[in-house]
N, C-alpha and C positions, 0 to 999 in steps of 0.2 A: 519771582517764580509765580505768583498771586497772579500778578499782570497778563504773566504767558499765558497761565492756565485758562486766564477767565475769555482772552483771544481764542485760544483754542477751542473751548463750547462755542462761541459766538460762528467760529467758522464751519463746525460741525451743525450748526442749529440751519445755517444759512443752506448749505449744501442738503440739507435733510428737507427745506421746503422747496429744491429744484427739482427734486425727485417727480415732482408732478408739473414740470414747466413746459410749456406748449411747443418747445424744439424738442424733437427729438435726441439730436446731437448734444444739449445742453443737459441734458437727461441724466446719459448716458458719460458726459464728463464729471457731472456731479456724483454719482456712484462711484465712477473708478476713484474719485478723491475720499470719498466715505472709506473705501473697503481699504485704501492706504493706509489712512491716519488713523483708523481703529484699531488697524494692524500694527502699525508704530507706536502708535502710544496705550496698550493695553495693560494688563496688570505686569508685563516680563520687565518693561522697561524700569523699575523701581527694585528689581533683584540685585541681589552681589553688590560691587564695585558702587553699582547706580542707584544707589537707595537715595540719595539726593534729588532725584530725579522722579521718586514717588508723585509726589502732588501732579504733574503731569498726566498720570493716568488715569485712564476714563474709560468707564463701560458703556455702551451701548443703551437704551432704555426701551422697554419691553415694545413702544409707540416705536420706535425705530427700526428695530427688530423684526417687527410687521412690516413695515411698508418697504424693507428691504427685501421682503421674501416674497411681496406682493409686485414690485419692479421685474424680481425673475423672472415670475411667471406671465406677466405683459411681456416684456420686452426678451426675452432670451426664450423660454420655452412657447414661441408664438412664429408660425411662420406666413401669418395673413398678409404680410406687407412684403412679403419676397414675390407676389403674383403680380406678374406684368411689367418684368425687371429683368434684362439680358442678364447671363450667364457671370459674364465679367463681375456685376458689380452683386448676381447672387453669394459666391466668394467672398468679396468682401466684407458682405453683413456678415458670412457666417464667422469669418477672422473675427471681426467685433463682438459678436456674441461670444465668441469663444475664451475672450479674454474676460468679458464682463463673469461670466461664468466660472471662470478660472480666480479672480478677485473675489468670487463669494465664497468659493470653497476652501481659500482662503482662510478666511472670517472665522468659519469651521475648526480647520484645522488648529488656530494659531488659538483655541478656546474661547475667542474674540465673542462670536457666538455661540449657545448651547445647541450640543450635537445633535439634540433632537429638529432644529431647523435644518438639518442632512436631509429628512425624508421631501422635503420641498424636492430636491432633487433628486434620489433616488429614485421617487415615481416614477418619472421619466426616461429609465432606464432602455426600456423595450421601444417607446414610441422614435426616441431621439439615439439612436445608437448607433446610426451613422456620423451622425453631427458630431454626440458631446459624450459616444459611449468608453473612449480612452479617458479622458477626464473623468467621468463619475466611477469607473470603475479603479482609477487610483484615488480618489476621495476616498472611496469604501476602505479600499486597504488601508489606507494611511488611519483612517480613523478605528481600525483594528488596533492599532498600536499605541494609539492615543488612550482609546479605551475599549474594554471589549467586549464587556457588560451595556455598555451603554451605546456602543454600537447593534448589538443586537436589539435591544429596546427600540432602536432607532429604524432598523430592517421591517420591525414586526408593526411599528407606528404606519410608515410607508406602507406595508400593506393592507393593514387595517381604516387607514385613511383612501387609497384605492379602492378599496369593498365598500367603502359608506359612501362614494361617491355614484359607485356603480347601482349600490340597490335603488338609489334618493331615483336615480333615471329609469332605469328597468325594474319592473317587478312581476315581471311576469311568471309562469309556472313553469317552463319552460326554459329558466334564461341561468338553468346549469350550464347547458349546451349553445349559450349563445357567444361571441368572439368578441365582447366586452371582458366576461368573465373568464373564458381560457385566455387574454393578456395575460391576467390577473397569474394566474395559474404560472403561464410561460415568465412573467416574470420574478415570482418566487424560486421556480429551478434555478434561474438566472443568478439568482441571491445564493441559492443551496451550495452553486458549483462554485462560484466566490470565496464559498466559507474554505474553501479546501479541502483535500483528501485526509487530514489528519481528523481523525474520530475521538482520539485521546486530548487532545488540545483545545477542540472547540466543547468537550462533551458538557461542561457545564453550560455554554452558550446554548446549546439546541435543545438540552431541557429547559431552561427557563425559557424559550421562545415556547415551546410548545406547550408547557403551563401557561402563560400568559396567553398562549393563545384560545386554550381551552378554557380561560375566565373568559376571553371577548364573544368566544360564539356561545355557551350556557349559561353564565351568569347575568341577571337580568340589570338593569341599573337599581340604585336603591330606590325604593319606593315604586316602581312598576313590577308588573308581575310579568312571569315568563311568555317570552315570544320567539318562534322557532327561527327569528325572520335571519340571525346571524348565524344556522348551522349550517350553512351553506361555506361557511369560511374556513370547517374543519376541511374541505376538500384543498383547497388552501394552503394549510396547515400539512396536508399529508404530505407534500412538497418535502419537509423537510424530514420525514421520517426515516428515509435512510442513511442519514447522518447520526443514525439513535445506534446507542449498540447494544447488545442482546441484551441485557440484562436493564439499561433504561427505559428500555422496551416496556419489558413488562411492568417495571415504577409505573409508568405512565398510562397503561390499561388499565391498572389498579387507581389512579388518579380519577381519570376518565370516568369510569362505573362510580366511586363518590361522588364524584359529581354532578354525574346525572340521578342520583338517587338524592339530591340534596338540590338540584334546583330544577326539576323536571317534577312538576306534580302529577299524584299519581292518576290523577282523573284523566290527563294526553292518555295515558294504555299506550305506553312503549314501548318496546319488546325489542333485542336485540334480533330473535330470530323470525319476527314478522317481513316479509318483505310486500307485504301489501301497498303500504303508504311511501309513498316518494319523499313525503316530508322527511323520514328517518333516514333518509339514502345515505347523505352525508356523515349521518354519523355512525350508521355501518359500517359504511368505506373505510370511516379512520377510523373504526376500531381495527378493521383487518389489516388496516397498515402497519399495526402497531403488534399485531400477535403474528403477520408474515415472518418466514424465516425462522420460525421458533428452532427446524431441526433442520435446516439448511445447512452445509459444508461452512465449517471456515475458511480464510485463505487461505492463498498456493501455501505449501508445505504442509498438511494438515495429517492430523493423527490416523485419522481412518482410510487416509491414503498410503500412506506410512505401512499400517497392521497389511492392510491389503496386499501390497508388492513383498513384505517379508512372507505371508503366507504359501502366495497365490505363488510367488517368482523371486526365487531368492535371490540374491544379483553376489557375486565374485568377482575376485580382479584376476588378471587374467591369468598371474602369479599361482592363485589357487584352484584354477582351471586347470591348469598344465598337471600339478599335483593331481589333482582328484580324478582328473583322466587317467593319470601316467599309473595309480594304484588299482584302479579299476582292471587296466588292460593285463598290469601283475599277476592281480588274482586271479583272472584268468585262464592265464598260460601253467597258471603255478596247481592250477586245478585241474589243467588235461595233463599234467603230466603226473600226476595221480595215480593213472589211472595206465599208466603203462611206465614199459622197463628205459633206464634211462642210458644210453650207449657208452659201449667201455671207455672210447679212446676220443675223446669230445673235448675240444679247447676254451668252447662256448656254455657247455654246463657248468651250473656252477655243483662241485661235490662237497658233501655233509663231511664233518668231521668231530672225532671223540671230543676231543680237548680244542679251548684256543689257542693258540701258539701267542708268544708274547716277542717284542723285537729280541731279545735274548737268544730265544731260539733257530734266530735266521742261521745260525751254523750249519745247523744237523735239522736244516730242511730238507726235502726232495727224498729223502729213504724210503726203502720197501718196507720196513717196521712202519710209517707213520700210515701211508694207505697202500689198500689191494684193491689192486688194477682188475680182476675177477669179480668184485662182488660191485654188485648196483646199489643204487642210493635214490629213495624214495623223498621226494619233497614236500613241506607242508605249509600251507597257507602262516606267513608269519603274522601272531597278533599286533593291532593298530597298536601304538603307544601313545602316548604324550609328544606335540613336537618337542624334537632335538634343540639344546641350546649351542651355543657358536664352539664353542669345546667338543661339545658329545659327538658332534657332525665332523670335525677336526679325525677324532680317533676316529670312527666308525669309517671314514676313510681311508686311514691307512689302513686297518685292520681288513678291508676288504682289498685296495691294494698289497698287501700279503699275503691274501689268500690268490690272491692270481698268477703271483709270483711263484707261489709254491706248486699251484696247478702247472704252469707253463715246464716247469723243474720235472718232475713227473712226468707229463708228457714227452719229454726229450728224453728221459730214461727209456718209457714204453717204447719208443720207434728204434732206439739202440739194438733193444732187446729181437725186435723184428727184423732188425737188417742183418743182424747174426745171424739167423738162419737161413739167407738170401746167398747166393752166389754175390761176388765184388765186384762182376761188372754191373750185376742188377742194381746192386745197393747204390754205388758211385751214379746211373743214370735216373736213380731213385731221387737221389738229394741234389739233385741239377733240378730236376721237376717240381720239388718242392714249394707252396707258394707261402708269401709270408703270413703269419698268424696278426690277425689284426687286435688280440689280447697281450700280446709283446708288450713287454715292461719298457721298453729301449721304444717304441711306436707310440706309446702313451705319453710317455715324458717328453718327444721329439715334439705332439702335438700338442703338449701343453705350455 
């Protein structure tokens, strides 16, 4: 096992010094053998079952580590040598690059290398997102799950190493607005939308970026004094502010103002509401990114949408539409008739009575003792109650089916009474004419 192990450094040592061999192709086979056999033989293979198989494994060393991240950036993120080369074999390089690429992130994932060598490649998000933008953007996710702390450290390194490369070139006064710095910009969004729409799962992730980000642009290094040269990054930084939720929000203004009272000396004269000096712009902006939204709507289904529609526009089902119409129109009718006399001999009114009649009494219904056909009957708006439970609705049905009954009884007494004084051809051509009552007890039941 001694033997194997000490072959396998020798073959790794050898492979690591073709890394700079003057073939291209030999370059490029010596990498893909590096990103295998790191990947093979790393600390997994001595777990479980394989713990025999420890002494095999081997890390990378920090001189390696380098000039593998220095290989990507020659030979994969570099497209000088694709000029003055047909189509056909443009393709091709891109296949090979894309494999070399795919071997390193590799490296990455498998913890072969430290995630912080991710931002080698994430920088290149925006530039290469035709070529290698499916590939880096499943590195990003996968190393979500790997880690997610340390992915974000990772996000916020990438852009921080972006921003130091951009001021070292421009330093103009001017070069907020220059298309160096909105990449910069447009690839943080890029990063933001990554993170996902969940605000509860990444929330400790976007605070700690956004503290770590507001030590890179205020805090000065130890032993130098303060230079504004890095508050250009909060603009930066505001990218991901609406990933913040209300309430981190404001942790984070509260952060911000320490902060700058603590490494902003007071002889600068900064003022949050000067807007004189351009130098402060930046960190105006992200202040107001940070206090945006303070009494903005929550989302869809929100409280104050809610209070609104019950006030403004009560909503009902159509159940208690019919109801609240059908009472409406009652009261009504039940109020003009108030207000005059209600007719003797009427199939359709309904008439008052002393007492209720109980089923008992269906005997010795219809008698001239119970009502007189001479006196009129005044109706009265009846009071609302509590709804009816499935019982009370039960009687309160029959009980007005009885009373119908008793009405229609009555009624056929009344017109007896009147054909007696009628001649008997009149009466016989009387009750040929006759048309049916549509409150008929035997009509009701037929329709029901």
């Amino acid at each position: 096992m001694a033997a194997l192990r000490k072959r396998l450094l020798s073959f790794i040592s050898m492979c690591q010094s073709l890394l700079s061999y003057l073939h291209c192709s030999v370059r490029e086979q010596a990498f893909k053998l590096l990103s295998d056999l790191l990947v093979i033989f790393n600390d997994r293979i001595g777990r479980g079952e394989h713990s025999y198989l420890h002494p095999l494994s081997c890390s990378p060393e920090l001189l390696l580590q380098v000039e593998l991240a220095s290989f990507l950036a020659d030979h994969v993120f570099n497209n000088a040598e694709d000029d003055g080369i047909d189509e056909g074999h443009k393709m091709q390089r891109l296949h090979e690059r894309r494999i070399l690429l795919a071997g390193y992130c590799k490296l990455i994932l498998y913890n072969t290398l430290e995630l912080r060598y991710a931002s080698e490649v994430f920088r290149h998000y925006i530039k290469y997102y035709t070529d290698y933008g499916d590939i880096i953007k499943e590195t990003l996710s996968r190393a979500r799950r790997v880690s997610k702390e340390e992915s974000t450290r990772t996000i916020l390194l990438c852009l921080t190493q972006a921003y130091t490369g951009f001021t070292s070139e421009d330093d103009s006064p001017d070069r907020r607005f220059s298309q160096a710095f909105l990449n910069i910009r447009d690839l943080a969004r890029r990063f933001s939308l990554l993170l996902g729409p969940d605000q509860i799962r990444n929330r400790q992730d976007v605070v700690l970026l956004h503290k770590e980000g507001i030590k890179f642009s205020l805090r000065p290094s130890p032993g130098a004094q303060f230079s504004p040269q890095n508050l250009l990054f909060l603009d930066v930084l505001s990218e991901f502010s609406p990933k913040l939720l209300k309430q981190d929000k404001a942790a984070l203004l509260h952060y911000l103002e320490e902060t700058c009272h603590q490494c902003i000396p007071p002889e600068e004269g900064f003022s949050a509401e000067d807007e004189g000096e351009d130098i402060w712009a930046p960190l105006r902006a992200y202040g107001k990114s940070l206090s945006a939204d303070s009494a903005a709507p929550t989302p869809p289904g929100t409280r104050r949408a809610r209070d609104r529609r019950q006030v403004h526009s009560p909503r009902h089902s159509p159940l208690m539409k019919k109801r609240r119409f059908s009472k409406e129109e009652s009261s009504i009718v039940l109020t003009d008739e108030d207000n005059r006399q209600s007719p003797l001999m009427s199939s359709t009114v309904l008439r008052g009575r002393k007492t209720t009649p109980s089923p008992a009494d269906d005997t010795g219904a219809g008698s001239d003792s119970d009502f007189d056909t001479s006196q009129s009957f005044s109706f009265r708006r009846p009071p609302r109650s509590a709804p009816k439970t499935q019982g009370e609705t039960s009687s309160a049905l029959g009980r007005s089916l009885h009373r119908l009954s008793l009405m229609e009884e009555e009624e056929d007494e009344d017109e007896e009474m009147v054909i007696e004084d009628r001649e008997s051809t009149a009466a016989s051509s009387a009750e040929e004419d006759v048309q049916p009552d549509l409150l008929d007890s035997a009509i009701l039941d037929s329709e029901e």
